[in-house]
py3Dmol code that shows the C-alpha trace and the ligand (Angstrom):
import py3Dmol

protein = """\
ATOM      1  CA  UNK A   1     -13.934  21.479  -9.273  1.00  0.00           C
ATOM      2  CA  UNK A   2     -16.205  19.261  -7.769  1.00  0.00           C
ATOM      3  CA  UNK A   3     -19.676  18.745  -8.447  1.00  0.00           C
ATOM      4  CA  UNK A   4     -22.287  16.192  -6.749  1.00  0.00           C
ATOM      5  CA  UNK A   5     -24.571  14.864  -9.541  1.00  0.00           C
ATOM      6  CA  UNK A   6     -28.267  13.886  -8.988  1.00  0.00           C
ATOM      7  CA  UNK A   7     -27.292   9.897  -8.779  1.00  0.00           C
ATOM      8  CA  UNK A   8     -25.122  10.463  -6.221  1.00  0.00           C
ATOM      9  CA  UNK A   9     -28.117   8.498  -4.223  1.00  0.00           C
ATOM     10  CA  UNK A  10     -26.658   5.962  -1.181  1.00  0.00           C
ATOM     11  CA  UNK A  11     -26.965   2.789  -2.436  1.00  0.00           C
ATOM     12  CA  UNK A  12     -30.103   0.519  -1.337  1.00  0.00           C
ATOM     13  CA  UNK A  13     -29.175  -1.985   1.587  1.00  0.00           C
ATOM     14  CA  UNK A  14     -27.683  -5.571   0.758  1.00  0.00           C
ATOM     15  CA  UNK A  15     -28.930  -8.406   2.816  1.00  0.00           C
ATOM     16  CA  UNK A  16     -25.237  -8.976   3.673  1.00  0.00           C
ATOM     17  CA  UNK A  17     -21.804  -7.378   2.986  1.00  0.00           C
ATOM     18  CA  UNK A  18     -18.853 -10.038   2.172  1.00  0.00           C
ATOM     19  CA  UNK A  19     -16.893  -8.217   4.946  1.00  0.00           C
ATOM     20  CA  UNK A  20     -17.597  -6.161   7.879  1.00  0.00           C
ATOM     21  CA  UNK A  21     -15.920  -3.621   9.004  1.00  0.00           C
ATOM     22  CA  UNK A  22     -14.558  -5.564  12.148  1.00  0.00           C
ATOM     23  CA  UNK A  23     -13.404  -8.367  10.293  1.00  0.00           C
ATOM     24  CA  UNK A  24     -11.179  -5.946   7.787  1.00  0.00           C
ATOM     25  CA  UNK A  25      -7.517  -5.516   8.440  1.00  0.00           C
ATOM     26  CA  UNK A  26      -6.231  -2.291   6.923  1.00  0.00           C
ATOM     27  CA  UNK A  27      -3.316  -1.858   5.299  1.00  0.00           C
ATOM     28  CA  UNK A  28      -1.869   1.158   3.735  1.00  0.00           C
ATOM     29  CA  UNK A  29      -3.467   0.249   0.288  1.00  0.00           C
ATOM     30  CA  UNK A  30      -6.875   0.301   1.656  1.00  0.00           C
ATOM     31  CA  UNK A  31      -6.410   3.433   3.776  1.00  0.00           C
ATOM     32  CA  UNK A  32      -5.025   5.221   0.481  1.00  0.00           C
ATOM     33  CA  UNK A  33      -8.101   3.573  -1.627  1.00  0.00           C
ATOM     34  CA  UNK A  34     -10.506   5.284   1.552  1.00  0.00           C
ATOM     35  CA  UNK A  35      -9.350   8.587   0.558  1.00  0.00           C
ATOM     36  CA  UNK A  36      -9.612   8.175  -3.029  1.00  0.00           C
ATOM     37  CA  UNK A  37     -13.138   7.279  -3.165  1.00  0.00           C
ATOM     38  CA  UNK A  38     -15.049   5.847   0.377  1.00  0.00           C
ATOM     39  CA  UNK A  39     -17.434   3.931  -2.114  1.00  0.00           C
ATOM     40  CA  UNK A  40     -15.000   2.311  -4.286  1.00  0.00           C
ATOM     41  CA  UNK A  41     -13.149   0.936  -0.112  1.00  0.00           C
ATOM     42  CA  UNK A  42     -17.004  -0.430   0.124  1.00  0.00           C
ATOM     43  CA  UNK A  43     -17.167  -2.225  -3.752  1.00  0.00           C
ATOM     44  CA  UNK A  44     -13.170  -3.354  -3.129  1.00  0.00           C
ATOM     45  CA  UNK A  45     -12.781  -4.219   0.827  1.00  0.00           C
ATOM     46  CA  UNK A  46     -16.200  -4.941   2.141  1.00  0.00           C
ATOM     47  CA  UNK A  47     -17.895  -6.633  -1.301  1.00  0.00           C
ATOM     48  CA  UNK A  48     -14.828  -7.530  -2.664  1.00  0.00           C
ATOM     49  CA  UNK A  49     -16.167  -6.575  -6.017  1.00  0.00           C
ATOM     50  CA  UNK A  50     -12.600  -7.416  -7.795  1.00  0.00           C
ATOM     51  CA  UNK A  51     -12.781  -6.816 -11.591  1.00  0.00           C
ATOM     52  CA  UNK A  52      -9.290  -7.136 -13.673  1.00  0.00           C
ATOM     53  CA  UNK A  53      -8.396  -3.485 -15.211  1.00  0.00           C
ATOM     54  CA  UNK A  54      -9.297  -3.127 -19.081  1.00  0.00           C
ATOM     55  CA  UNK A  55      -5.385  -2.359 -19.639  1.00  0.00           C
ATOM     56  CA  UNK A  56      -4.496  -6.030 -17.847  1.00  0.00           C
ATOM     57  CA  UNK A  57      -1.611  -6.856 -19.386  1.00  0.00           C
ATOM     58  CA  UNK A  58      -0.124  -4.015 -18.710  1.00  0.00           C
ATOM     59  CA  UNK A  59      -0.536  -4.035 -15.037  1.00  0.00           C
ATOM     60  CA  UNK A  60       0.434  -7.639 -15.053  1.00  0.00           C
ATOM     61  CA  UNK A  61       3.356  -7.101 -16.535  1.00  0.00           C
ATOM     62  CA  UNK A  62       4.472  -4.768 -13.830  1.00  0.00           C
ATOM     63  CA  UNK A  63       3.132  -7.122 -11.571  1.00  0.00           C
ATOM     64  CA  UNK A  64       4.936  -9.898 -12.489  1.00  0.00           C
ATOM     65  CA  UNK A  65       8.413  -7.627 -12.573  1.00  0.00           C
ATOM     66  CA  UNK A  66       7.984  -6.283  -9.109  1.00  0.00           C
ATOM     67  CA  UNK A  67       7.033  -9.544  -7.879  1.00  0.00           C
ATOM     68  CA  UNK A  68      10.154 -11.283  -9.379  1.00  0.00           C
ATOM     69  CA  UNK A  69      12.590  -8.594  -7.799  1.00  0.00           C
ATOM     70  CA  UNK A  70      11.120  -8.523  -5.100  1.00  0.00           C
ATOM     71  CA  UNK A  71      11.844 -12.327  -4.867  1.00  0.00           C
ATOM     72  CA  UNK A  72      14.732 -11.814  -5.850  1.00  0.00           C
ATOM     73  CA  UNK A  73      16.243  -9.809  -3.297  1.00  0.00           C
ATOM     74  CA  UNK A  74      14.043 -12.340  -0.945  1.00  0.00           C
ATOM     75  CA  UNK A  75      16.793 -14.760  -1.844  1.00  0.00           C
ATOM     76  CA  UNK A  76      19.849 -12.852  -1.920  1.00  0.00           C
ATOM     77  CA  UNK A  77      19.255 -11.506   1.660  1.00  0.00           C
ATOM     78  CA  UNK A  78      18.117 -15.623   3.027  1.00  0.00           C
ATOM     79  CA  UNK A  79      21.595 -16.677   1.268  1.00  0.00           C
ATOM     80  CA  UNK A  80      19.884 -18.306  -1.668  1.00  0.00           C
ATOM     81  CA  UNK A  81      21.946 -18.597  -4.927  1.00  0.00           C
ATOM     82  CA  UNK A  82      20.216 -16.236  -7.221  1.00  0.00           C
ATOM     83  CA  UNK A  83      22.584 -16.673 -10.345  1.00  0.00           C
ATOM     84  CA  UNK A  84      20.834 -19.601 -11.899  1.00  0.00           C
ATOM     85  CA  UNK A  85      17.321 -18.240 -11.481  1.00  0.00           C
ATOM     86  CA  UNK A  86      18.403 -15.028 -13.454  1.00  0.00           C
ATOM     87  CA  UNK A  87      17.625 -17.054 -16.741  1.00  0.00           C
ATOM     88  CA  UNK A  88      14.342 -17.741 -16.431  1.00  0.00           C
ATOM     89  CA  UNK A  89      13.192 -14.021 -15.405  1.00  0.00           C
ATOM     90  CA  UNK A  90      11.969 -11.110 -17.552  1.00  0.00           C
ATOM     91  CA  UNK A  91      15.149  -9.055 -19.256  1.00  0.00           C
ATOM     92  CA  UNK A  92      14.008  -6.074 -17.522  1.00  0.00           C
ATOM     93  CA  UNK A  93      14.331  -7.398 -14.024  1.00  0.00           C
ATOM     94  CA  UNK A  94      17.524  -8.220 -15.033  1.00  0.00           C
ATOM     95  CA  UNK A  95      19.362  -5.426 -15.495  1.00  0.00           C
ATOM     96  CA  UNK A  96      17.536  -3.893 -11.981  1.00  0.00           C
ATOM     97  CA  UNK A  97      19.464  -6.706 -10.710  1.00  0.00           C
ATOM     98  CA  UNK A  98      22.646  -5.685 -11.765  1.00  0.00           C
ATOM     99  CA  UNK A  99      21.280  -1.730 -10.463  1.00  0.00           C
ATOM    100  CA  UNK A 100      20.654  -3.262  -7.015  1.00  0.00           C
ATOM    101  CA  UNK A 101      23.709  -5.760  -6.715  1.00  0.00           C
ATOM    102  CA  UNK A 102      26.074  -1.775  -7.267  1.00  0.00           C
ATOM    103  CA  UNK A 103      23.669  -0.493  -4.599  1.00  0.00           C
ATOM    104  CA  UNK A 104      24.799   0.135  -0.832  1.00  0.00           C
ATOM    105  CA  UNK A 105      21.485  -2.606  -0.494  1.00  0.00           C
ATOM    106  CA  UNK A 106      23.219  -5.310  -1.167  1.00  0.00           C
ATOM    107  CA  UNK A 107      25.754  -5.347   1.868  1.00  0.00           C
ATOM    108  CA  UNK A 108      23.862  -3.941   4.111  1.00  0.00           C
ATOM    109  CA  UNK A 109      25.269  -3.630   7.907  1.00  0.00           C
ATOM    110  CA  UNK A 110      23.197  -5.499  10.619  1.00  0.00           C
ATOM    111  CA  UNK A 111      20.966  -7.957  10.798  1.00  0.00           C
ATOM    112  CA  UNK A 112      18.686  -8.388   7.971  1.00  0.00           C
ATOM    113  CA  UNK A 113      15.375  -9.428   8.654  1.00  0.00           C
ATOM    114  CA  UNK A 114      13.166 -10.114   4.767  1.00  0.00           C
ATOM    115  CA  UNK A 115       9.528 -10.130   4.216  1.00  0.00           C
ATOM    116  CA  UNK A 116       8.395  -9.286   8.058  1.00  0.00           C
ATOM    117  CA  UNK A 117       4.836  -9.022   8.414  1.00  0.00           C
ATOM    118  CA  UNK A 118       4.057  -6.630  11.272  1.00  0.00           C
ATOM    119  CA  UNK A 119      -0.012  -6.515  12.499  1.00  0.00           C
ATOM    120  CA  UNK A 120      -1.033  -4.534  15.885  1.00  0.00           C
ATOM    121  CA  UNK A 121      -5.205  -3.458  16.605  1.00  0.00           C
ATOM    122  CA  UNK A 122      -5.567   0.782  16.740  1.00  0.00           C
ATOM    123  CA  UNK A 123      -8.635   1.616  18.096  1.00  0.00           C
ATOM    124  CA  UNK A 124     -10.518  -2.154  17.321  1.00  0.00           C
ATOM    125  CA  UNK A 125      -9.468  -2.065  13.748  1.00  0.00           C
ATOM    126  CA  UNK A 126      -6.303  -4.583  12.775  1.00  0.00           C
ATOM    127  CA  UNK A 127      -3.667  -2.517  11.238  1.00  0.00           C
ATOM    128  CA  UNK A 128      -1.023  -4.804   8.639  1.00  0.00           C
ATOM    129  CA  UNK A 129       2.149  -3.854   6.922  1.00  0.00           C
ATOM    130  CA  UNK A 130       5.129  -6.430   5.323  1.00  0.00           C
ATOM    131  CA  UNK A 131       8.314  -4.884   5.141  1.00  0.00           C
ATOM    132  CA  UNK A 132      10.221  -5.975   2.651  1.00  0.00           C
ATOM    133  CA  UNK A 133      13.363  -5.670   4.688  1.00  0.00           C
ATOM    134  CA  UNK A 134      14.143  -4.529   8.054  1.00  0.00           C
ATOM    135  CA  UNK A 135      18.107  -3.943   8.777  1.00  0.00           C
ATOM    136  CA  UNK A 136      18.710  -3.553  12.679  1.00  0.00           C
ATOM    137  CA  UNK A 137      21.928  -2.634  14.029  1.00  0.00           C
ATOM    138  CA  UNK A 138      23.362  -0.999  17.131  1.00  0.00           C
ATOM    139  CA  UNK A 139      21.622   2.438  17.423  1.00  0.00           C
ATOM    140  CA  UNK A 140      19.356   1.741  14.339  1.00  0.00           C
ATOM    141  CA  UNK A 141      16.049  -0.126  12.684  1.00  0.00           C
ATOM    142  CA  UNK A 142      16.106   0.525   8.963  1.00  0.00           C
ATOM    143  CA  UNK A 143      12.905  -0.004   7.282  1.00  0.00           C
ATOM    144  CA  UNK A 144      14.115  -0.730   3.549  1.00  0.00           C
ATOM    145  CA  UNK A 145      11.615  -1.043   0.664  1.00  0.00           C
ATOM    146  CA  UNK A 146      11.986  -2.086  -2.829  1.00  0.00           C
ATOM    147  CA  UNK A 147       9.863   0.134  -5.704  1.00  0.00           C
ATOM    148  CA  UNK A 148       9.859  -0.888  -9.088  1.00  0.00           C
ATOM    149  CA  UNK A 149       7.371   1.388 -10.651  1.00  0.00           C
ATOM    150  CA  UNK A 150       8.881   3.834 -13.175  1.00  0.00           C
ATOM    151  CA  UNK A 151       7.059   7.242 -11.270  1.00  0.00           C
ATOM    152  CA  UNK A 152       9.026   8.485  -8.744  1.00  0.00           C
ATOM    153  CA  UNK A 153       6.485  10.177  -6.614  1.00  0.00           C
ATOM    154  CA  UNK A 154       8.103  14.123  -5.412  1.00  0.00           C
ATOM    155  CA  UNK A 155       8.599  13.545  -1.624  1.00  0.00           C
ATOM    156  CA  UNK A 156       5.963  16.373  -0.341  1.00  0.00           C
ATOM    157  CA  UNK A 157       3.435  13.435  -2.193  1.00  0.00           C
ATOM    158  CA  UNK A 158       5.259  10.760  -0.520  1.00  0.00           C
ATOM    159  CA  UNK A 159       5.375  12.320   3.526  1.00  0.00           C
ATOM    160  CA  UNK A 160       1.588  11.972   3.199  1.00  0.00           C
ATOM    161  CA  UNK A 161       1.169   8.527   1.878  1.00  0.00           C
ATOM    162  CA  UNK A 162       0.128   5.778   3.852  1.00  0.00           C
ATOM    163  CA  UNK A 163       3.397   3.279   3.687  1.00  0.00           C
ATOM    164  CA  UNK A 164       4.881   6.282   4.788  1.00  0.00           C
ATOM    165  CA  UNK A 165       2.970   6.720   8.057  1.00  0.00           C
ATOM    166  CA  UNK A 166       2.253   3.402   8.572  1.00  0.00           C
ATOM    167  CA  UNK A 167       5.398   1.070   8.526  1.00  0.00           C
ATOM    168  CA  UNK A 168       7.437   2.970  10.822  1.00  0.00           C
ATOM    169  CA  UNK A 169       4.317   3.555  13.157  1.00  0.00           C
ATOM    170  CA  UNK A 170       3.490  -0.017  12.991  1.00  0.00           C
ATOM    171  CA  UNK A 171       6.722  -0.895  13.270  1.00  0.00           C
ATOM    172  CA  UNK A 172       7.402   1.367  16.845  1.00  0.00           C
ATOM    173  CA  UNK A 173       4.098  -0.505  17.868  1.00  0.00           C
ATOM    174  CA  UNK A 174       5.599  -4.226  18.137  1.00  0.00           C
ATOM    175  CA  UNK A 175       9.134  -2.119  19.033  1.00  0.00           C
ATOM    176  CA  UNK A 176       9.436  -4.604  22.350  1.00  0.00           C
ATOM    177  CA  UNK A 177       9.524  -7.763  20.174  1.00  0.00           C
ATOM    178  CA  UNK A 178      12.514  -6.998  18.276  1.00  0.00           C
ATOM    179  CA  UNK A 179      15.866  -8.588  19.322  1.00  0.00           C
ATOM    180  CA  UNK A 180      17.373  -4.971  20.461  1.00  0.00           C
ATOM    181  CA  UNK A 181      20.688  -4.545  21.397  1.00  0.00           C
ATOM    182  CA  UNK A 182      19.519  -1.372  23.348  1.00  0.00           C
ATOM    183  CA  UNK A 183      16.391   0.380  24.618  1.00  0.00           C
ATOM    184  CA  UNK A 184      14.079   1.192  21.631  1.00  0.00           C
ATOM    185  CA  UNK A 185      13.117   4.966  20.942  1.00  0.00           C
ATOM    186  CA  UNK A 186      11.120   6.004  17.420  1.00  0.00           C
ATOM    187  CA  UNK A 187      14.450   8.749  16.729  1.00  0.00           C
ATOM    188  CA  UNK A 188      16.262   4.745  15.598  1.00  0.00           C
ATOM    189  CA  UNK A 189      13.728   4.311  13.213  1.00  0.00           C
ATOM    190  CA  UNK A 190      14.921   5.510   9.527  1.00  0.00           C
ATOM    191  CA  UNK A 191      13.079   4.264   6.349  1.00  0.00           C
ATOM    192  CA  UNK A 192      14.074   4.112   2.797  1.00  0.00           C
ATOM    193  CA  UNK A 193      11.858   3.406  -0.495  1.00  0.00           C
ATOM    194  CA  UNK A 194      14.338   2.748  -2.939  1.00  0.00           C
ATOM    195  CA  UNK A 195      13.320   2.974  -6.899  1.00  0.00           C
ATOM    196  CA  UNK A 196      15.416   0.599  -9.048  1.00  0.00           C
ATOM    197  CA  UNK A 197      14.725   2.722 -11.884  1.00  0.00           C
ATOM    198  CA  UNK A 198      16.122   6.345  -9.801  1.00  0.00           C
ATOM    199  CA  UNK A 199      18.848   4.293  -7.963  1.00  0.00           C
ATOM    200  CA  UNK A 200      20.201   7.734  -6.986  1.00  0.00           C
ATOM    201  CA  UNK A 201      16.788   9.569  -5.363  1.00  0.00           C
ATOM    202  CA  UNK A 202      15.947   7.292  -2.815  1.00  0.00           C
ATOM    203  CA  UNK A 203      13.005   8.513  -0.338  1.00  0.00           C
ATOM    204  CA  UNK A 204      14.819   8.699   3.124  1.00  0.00           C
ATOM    205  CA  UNK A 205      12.851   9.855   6.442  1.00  0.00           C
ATOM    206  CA  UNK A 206      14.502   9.751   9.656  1.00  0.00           C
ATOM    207  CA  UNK A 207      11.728   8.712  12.663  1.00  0.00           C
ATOM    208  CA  UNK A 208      10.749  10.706  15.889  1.00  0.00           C
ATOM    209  CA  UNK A 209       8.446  10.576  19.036  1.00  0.00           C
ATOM    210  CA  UNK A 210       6.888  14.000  17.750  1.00  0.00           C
ATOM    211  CA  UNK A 211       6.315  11.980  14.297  1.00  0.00           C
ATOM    212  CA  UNK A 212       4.835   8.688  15.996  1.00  0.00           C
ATOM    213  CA  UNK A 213       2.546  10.972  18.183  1.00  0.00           C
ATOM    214  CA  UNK A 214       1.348  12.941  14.885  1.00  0.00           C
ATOM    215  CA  UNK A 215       1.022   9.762  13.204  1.00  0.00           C
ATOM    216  CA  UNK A 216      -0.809   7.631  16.153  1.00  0.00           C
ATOM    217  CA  UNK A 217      -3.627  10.690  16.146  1.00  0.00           C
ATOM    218  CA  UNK A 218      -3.774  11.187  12.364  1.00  0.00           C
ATOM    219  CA  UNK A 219      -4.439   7.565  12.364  1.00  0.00           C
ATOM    220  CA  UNK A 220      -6.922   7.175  14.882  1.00  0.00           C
ATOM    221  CA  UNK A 221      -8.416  10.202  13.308  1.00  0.00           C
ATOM    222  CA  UNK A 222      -9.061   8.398  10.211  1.00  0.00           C
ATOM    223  CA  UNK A 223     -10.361   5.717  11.543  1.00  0.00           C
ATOM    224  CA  UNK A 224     -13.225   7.434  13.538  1.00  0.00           C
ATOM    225  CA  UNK A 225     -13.882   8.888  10.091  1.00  0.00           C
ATOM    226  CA  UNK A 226     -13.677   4.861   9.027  1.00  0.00           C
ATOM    227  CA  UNK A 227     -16.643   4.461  11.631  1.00  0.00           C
ATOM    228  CA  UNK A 228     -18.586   7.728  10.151  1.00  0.00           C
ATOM    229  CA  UNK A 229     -18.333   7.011   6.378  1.00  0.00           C
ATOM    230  CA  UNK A 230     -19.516   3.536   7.220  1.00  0.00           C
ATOM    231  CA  UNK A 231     -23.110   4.911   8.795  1.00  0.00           C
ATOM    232  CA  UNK A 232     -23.378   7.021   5.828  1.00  0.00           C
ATOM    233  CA  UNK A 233     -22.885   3.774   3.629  1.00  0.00           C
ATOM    234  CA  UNK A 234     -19.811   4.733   2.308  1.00  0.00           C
ATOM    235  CA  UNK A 235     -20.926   7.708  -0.058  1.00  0.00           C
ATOM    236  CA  UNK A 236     -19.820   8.291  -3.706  1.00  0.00           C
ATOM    237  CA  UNK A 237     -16.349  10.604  -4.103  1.00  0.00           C
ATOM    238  CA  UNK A 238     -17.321  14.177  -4.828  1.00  0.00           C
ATOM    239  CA  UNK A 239     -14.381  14.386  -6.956  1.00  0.00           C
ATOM    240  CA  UNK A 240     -16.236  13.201 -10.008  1.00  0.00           C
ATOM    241  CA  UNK A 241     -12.997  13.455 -11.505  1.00  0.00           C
ATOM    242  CA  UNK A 242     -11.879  10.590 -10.305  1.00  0.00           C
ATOM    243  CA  UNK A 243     -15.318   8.422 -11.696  1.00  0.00           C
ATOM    244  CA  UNK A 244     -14.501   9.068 -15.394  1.00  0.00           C
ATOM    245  CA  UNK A 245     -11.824   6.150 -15.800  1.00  0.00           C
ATOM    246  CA  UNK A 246     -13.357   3.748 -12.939  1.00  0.00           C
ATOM    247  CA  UNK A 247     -14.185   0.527 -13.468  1.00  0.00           C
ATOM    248  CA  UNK A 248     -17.180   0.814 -11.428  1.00  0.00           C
ATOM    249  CA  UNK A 249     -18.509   3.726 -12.621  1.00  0.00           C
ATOM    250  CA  UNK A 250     -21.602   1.980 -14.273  1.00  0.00           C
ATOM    251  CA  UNK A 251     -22.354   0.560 -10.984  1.00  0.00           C
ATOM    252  CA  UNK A 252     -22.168   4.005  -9.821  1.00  0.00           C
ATOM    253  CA  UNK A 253     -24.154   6.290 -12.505  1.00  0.00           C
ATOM    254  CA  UNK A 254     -25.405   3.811 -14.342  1.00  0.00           C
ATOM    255  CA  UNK A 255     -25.100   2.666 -18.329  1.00  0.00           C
ATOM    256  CA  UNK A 256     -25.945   6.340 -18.803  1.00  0.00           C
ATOM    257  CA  UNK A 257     -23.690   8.716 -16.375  1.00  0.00           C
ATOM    258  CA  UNK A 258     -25.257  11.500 -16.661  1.00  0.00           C
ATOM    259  CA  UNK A 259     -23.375  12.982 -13.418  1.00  0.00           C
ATOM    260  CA  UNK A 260     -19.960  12.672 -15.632  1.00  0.00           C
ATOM    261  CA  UNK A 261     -19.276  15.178 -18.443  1.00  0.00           C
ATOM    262  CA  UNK A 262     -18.312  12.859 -21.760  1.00  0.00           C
ATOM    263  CA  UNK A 263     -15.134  14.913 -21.702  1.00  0.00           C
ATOM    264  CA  UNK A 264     -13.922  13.164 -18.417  1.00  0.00           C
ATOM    265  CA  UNK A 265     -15.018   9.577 -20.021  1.00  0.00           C
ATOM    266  CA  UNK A 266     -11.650   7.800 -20.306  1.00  0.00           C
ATOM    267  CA  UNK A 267     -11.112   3.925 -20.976  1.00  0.00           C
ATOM    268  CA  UNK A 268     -11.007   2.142 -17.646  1.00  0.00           C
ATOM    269  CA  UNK A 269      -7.819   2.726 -15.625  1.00  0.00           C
ATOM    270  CA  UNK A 270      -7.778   1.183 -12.447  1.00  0.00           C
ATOM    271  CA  UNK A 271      -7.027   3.733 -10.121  1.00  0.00           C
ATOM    272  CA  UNK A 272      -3.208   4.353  -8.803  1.00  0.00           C
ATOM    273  CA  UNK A 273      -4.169   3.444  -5.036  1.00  0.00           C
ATOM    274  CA  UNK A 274      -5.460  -0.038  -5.909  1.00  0.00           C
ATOM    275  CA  UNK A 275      -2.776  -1.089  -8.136  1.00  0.00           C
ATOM    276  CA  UNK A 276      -1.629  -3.457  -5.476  1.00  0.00           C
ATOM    277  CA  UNK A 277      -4.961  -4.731  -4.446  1.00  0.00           C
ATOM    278  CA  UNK A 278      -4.502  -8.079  -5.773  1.00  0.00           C
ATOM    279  CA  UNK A 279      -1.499  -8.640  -3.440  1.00  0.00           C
ATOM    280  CA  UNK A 280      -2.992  -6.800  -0.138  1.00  0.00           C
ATOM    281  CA  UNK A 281      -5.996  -9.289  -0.530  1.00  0.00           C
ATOM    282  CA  UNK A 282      -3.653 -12.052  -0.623  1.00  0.00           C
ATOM    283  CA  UNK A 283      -1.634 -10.590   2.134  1.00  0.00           C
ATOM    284  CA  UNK A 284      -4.388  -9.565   4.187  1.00  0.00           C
ATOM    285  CA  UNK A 285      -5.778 -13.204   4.037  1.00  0.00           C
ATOM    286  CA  UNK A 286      -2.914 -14.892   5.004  1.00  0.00           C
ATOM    287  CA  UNK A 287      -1.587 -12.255   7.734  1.00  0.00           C
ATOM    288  CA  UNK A 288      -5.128 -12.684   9.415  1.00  0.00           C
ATOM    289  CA  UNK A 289      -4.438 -16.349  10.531  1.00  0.00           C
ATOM    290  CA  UNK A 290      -2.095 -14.584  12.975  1.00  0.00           C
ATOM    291  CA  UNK A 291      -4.858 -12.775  14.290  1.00  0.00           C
TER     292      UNK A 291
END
"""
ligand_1 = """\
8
SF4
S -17.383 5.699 -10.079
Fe -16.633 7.331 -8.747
S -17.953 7.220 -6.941
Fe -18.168 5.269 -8.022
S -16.655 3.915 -7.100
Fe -15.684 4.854 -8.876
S -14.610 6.651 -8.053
Fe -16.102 6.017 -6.521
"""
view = py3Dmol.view(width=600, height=400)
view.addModel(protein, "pdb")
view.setStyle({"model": 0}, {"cartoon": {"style": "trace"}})
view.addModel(ligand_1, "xyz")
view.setStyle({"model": 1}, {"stick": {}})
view.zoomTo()
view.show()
């Protein structure tokens, strides 16, 4: 149920936001963090109001996992001799090695292109996405990318999310650049988010004109919104929901949030859609020098 408490008040003007909107590049993170809360995009993307989460260690940990198989497989697919680095990495990332080296993954059939960073403007905004693999052969360009996280979202949560949409639409975008054995059409685009901890339930989606169209509109659609929320100053979620475990809520409501029952007053949790904010910041720093 949502409810719209008496401090939900815009906030008063700032002599100067860190960002602007023009000088953002979106990724799927920050679209995903735009639906959870159009406020907490302002405090994270345009202020850059960065706070570590109270439950740091935790999050670092998985952090530091995903980032070491991720670098991993980095290696393995430039020909790098992973075997001696396996010592000196977490015990856990260990074994996902041994999941991914029984995996079709590690042979894969084409020619494997790691860690491409892919950037196109949609409507005056500059759109970003890294894939962490791209596999073209004859007939077909396989998105591939690695999850670590234990959740395995269900995959009616997963057709909606932003990666989702954006990678392959990105991806049909800069189509002409690709070294292409044969004309390009979307229906060659597959994609794959494969969990190391569900080896078995991979996501798979298959690509289509129909789905780039849908996409392309849904995407321009939400960044008119983009535009809209931005002359309303970016208002407060009226999921209050949502405001019980965030970090900012203080900055929101106050010491005293009154507009949040003290049942729904958790310990700080950064929210789900920002997890990854530490690496899109990097990413979206060094992927606008191409700009
Ligand atoms: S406290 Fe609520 S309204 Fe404020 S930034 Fe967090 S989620 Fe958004």
């Amino acid at each position: 149920m949502s409810r719209i408490p008496a401090a939900q008040q815009p906030l008063p003007a700032r002599a100067g936001l860190a960002q602007t909107l023009e000088q953002l590049t979106l990724s799927a993170s920050s679209l995903a963090l735009l639906n959870h809360c159009p406020r907490l995009f302002r405090y994270i993307y345009l202020e850059r109001l960065i706070c570590p989460p109270a439950n740091a260690f935790e999050h670092e940990l998985e952090r530091k996992q995903g980032q070491q198989f991720h670098r991993l497989v980095e290696w393995y697919s430039r020909g790098r001799a992973v075997e001696p680095r396996l010592a000196s990495l977490d015990a856990e990332v260990r074994q996902w090695w041994q999941v991914f080296l029984t995996s079709p993954h590690a042979y894969p059939q084409g020619r494997v292109l790691t860690e491409l960073p892919l950037w196109q403007r949609v409507e005056g905004f500059k759109l970003i996405a890294r894939l962490d693999r791209l596999v073209i052969a004859p007939g077909s360009v396989h998105i591939v990318d690695w999850k670590t996280k234990r959740y395995r979202p269900p995959d009616s949560q997963l057709r909606n999310d932003w990666q989702v949409r954006l990678y392959p639409l990105l991806l049909c975008g800069v189509a002409e650049l690709l070294p292409l054995e044969s004309p390009f059409h979307p229906e060659q685009v597959e994609l794959t988010f494969w969990y190391v901890q569900h080896p078995q339930h991979p996501f798979c989606l298959r690509y289509s004109a129909a789905a780039y169209e849908q996409d392309l509109a849904h995407l321009k659609a939400t960044l008119t919104h983009l535009k809209q929320l931005q002359a309303q100053d970016f208002p407060m979620t009226a999921h209050t929901e949502r405001c019980g475990s965030c970090l900012f809520r203080s900055r929101c409501y106050g010491l005293l949030p009154e507009g949040i029952p003290v049942a729904e007053l958790l310990d700080w949790v950064w929210p789900s859609e920002a997890l990854q904010l530490a690496d899109s910041v990097r990413e979206t720093e060094s992927f606008s020098r191409l700009d």
